[in-house]
C-alpha positions as CSV (number, residue, x, y, z in Angstrom):
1,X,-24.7,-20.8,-13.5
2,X,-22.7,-21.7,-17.0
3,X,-19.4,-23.9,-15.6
4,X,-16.9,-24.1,-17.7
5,X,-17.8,-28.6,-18.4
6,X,-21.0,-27.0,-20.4
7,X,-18.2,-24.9,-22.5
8,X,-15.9,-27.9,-23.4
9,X,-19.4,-30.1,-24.3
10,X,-21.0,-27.6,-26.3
11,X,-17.5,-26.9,-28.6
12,X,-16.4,-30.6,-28.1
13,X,-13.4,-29.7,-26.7
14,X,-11.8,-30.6,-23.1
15,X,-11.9,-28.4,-20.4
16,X,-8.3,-27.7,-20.5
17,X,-8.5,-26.8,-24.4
18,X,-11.2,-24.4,-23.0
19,X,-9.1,-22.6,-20.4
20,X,-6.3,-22.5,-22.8
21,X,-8.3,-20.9,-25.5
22,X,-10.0,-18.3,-23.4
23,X,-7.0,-17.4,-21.5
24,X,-5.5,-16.6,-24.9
25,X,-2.8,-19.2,-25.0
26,X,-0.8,-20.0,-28.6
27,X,-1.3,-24.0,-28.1
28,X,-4.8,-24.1,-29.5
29,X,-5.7,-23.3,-32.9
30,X,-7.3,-20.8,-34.4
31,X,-10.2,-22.5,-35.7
32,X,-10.8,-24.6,-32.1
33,X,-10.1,-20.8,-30.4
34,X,-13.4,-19.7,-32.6
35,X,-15.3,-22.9,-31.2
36,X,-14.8,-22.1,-27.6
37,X,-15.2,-18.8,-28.0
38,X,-18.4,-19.5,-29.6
39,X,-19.7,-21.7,-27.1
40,X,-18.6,-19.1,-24.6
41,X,-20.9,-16.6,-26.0
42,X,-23.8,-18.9,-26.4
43,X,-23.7,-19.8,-22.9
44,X,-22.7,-16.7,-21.3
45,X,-19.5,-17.8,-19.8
46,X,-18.1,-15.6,-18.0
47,X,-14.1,-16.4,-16.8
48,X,-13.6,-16.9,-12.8
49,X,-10.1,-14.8,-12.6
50,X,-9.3,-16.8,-9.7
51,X,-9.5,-20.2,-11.4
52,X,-8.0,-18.4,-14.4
53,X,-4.8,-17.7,-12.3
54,X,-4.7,-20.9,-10.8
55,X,-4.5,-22.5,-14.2
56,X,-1.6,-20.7,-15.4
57,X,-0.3,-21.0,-11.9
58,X,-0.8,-18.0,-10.0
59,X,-2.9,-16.7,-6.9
60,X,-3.2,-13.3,-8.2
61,X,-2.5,-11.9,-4.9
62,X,0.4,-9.6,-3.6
63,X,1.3,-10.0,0.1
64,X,2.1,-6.5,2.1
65,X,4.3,-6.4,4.9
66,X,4.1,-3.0,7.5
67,X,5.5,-2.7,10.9
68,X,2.0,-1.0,11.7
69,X,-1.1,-0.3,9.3
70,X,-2.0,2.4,12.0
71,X,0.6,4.8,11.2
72,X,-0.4,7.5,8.6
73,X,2.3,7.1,6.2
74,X,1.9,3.0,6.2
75,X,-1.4,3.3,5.9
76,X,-1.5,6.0,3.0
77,X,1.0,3.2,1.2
78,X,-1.4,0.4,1.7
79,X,-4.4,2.3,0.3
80,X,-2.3,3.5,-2.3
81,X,-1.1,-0.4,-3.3
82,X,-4.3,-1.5,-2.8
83,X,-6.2,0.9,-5.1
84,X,-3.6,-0.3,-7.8
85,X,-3.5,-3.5,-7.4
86,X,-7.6,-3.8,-8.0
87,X,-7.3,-1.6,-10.6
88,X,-4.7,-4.4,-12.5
89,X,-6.6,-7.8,-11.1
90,X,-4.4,-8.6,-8.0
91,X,-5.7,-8.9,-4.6
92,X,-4.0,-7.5,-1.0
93,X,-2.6,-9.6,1.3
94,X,-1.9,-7.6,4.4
95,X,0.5,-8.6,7.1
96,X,0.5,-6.0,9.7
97,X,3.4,-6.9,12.4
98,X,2.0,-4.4,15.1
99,X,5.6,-3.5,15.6
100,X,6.2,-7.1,17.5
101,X,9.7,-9.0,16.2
102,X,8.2,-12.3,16.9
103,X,5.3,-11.3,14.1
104,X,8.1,-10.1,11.4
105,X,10.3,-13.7,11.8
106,X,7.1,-15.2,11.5
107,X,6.1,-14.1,8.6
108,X,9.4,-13.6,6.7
109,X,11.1,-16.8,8.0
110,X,9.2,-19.4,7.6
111,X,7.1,-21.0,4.7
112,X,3.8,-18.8,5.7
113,X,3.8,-16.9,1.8
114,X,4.7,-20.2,0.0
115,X,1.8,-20.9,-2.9
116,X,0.0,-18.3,-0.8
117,X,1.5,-15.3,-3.3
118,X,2.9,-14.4,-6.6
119,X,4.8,-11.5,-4.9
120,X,5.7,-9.2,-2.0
121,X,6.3,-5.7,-0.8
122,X,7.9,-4.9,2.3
123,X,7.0,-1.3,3.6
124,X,9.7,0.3,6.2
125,X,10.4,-3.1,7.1
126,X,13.7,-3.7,9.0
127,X,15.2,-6.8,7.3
128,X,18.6,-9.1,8.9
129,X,20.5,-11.8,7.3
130,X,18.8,-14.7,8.5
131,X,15.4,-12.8,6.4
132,X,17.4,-12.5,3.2
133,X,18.0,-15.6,3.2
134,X,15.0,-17.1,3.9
135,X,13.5,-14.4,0.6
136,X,15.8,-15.7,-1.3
137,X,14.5,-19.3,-0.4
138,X,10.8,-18.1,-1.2
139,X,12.2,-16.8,-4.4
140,X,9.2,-14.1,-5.0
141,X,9.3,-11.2,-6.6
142,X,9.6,-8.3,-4.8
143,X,10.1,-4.6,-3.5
144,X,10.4,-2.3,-0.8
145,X,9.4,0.8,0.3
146,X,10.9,3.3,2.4
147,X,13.1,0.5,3.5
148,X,17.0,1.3,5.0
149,X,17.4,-2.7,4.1
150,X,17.7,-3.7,0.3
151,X,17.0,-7.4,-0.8
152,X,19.2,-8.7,-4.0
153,X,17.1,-7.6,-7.3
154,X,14.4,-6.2,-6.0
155,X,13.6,-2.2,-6.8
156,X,13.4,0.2,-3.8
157,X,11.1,3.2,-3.9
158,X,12.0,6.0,-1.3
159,X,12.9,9.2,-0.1
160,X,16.0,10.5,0.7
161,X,15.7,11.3,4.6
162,X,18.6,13.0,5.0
163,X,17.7,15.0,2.4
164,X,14.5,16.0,3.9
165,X,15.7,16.6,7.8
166,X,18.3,18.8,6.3
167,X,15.4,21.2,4.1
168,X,13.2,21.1,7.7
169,X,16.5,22.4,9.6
170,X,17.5,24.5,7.0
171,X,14.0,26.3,6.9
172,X,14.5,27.3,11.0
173,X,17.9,28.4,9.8
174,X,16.8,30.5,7.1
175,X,14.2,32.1,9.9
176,X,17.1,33.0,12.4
177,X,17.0,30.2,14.6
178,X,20.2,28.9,16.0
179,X,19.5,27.1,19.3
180,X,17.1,24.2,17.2
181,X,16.2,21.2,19.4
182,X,15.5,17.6,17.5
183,X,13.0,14.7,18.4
184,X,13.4,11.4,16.7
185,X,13.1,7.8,16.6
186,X,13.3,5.1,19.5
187,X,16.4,3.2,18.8
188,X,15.1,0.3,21.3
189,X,12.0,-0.1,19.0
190,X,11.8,-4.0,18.9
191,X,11.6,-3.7,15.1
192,X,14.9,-1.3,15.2
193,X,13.5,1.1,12.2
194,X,16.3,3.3,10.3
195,X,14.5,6.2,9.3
196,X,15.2,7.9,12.3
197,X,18.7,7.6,12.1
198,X,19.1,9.1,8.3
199,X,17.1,12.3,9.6
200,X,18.9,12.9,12.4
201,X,22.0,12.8,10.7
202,X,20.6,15.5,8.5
203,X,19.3,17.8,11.5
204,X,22.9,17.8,12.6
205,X,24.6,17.8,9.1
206,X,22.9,20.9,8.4
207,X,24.0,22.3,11.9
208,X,27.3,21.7,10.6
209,X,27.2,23.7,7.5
210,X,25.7,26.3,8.9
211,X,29.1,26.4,11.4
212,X,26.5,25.2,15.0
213,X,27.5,22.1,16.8
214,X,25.0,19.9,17.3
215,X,24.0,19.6,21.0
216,X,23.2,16.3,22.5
217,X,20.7,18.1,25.2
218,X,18.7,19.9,22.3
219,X,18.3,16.1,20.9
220,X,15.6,13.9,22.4
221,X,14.7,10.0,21.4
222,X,11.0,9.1,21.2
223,X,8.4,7.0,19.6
224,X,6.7,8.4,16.0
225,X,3.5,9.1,17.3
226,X,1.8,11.9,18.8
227,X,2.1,10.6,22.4
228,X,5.7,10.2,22.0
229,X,5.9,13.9,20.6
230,X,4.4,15.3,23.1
231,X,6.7,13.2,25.5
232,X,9.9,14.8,23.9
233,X,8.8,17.9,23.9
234,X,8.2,17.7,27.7
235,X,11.5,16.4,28.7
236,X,13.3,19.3,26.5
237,X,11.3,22.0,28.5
238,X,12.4,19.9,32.1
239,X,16.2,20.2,30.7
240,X,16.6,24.3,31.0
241,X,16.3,27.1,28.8
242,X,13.3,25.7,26.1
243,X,14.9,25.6,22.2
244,X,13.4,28.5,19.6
245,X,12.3,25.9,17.2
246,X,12.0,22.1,16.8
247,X,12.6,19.7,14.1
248,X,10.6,16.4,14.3
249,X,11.2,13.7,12.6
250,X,8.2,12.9,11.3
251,X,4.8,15.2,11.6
252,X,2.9,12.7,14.4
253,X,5.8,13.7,16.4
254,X,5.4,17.4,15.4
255,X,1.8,17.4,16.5
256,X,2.4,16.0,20.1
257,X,5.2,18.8,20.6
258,X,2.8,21.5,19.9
259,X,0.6,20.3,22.1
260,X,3.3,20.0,25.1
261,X,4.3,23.2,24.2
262,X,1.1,24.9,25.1
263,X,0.4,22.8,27.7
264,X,3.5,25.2,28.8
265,X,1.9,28.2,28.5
266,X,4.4,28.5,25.4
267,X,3.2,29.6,21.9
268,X,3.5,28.6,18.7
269,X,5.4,29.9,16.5
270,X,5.7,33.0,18.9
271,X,8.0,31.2,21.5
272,X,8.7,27.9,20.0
273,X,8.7,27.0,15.9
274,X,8.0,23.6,14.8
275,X,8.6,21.8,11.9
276,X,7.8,18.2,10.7
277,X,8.6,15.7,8.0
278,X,5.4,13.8,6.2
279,X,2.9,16.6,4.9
280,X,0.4,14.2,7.2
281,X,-3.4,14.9,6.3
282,X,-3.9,16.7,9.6
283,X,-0.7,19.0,8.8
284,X,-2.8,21.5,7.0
285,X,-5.5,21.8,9.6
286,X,-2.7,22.5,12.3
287,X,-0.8,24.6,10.7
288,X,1.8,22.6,10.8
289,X,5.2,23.7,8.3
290,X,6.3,20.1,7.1
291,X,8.6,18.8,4.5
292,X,6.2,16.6,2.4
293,X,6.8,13.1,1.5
294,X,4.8,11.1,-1.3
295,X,3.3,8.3,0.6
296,X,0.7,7.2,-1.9
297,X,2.7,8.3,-4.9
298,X,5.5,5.6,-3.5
299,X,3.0,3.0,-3.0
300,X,1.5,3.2,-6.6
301,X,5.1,3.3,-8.1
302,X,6.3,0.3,-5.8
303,X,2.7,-1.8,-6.9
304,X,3.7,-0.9,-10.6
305,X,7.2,-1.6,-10.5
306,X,5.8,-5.4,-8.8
307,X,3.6,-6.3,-11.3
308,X,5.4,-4.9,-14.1
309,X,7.4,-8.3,-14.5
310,X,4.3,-10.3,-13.7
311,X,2.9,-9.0,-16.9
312,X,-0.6,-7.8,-14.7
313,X,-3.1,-5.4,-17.0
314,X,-1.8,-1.7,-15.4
315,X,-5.3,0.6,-15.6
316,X,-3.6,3.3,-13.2
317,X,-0.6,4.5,-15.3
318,X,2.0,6.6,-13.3
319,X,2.7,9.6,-14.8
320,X,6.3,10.7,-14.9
321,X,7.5,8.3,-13.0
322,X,10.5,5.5,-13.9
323,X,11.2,2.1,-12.9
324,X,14.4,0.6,-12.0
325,X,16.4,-2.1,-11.2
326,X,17.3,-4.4,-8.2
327,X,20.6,-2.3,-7.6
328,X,19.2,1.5,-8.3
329,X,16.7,2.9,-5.5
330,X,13.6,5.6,-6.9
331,X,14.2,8.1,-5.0
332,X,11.1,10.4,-4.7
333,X,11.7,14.4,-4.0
334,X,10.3,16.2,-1.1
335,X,9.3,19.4,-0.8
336,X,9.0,22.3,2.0
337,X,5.2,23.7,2.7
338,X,5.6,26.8,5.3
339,X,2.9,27.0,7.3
340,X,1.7,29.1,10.3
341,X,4.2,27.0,13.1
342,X,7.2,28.5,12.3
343,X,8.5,32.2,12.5
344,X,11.8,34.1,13.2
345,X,12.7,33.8,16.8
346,X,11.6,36.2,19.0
347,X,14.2,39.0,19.8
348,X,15.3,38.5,23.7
């Protein structure tokens, strides 16, 4: 194999000059540029990217913080970024904190990224003082994703959850429903996510305007996964008189409450409507009426908006899409798909 010594001896050159000249740099001349370039062709020489980087100081690689990659939408992001990055000459450096605190102050607090990446992307990760500043110590570029947390001058590519709780509720509204039960979030979650807060507060700003009171026994706290669905659904059927419809903060959530619900001997969308938030890739299978987020299309937009400023070769071009700065958030839209869980009550 042709190293890059046989280079610098055949154009008479060190092996510095070489790197310099092949990596395009304005130092060497033109005519010792031809030389090298010369040589290079003669012998083959093909450029290692990863000694390339390392010469001009970087790792070429992008570290990825998730809370956990087994969740649909983290995982969708992670392809997403992944697929990107490749296609622009950065490798993936996954750091999936399985939902465990200990893992996240780990990894954000201490020296574990320094020389390890040229830049970072946090992905719904829950951020507190003592992690800004230890960012601002790593001083990386950065951004986040889906993040209620915002780090000084990095972008921030989300939806806007409130938004999107408030089109789900508004969809049972526009049906007839008026006694609409809610699932959400854990707030004791070791990681203490935020997501769930912004859509509950739309569930029940959207009550409002339509002149209902939100009622705290038609509201029930879980995990976002099926299990914890299913879980929430349960204890609202062990409370009383069952809702007409249910909004779920995300569509894991929605599943699991379909499934109590028949478990029940209740139907659905006869008995009981049910709407999520996500568009998940099982949604359309299960008929599921969703407000649909884009997970990919935020990971791709994020990756771009990262290597933008690290000058990185972009082959997947985001169409229609903008960047911003540290201080102004993309904000994605969502949209409603009506699918075959959700009907106009039943008349009692």
């Amino acid at each position: 194999m042709t190293k890059i010594d046989d280079v610098a001896r055949l154009a008479g050159v060190s092996t510095a000059t070489v790197s310099r000249a092949l990596r395009g740099l304005p130092t060497v001349s033109a005519a010792t540029r031809r030389r090298v370039l010369a040589a290079a062709e003669q012998l083959d020489y093909a450029v290692s990217p990863s000694a390339s980087r390392l010469a001009g100081g970087r790792t070429g690689t992008v570290a990825v913080v998730v809370p956990r990659i087994t969740r649909w939408f983290f995982s969708t992001v992670v392809e997403a970024v992944e697929e990107y990055l490749h296609h622009s000459g950065y490798d993936l450096l996954l750091y999936n904190l399985g939902g465990r605190e200990q893992i996240r102050q780990r990894v954000l607090r201490t020296a574990n990224l320094h020389k390890r990446v040229d830049a970072m992307m946090l992905v719904a990760t829950p951020l507190r003082p003592a992690d800004l500043t230890a960012l601002a110590t790593l001083d990386l570029p950065g951004v986040t994703i889906s993040s209620g947390s915002r780090v000084p001058n990095w972008p921030c590519v989300r939806i806007d959850d409130v938004a999107a709780a408030r089109m789900a509720t508004r969809h049972l509204l526009d049906l007839g429903h008026r006694r609409i039960a809610h699932i959400s979030g854990d707030p004791d979650d070791e990681l203490a996510f935020t997501t769930h807060l912004d859509r509950r507060r739309g569930y029940q700003a959207e009550l409002r305007a339509a002149g209902l009171r939100p009622d705290p026994s038609l509201d029930v706290e879980s995990s976002f996964t099926i299990d914890g669905g299913n879980r929430a659904a349960a204890e609202l059927l062990a409370r009383g008189v069952p809702p007409t419809a249910i909004v779920a903060a995300c569509d894991e959530m929605a599943m699991g409450a379909m499934t109590a619900l028949r478990d029940a001997g209740l139907r659905v969308p006869q008995d009981v409507s049910v709407v999520g938030i996500d568009d998940h890739d099982l949604a359309g299978v299960l008929g599921l009426s969703t407000v649909a987020q884009p997970a990919a299309e935020q990971g791709r937009l994020a990756a771009r908006m990262l290597l933008d400023p690290l000058g990185a070769r972009n082959l997947s071009p985001i169409i229609g899409q903008r960047t911003a700065d540290g201080d102004t958030p993309v904000i994605l839209p969502t949209r409603l798909v009506v699918r075959e869980s959700t009907a106009p009550p039943r008349a009692h």
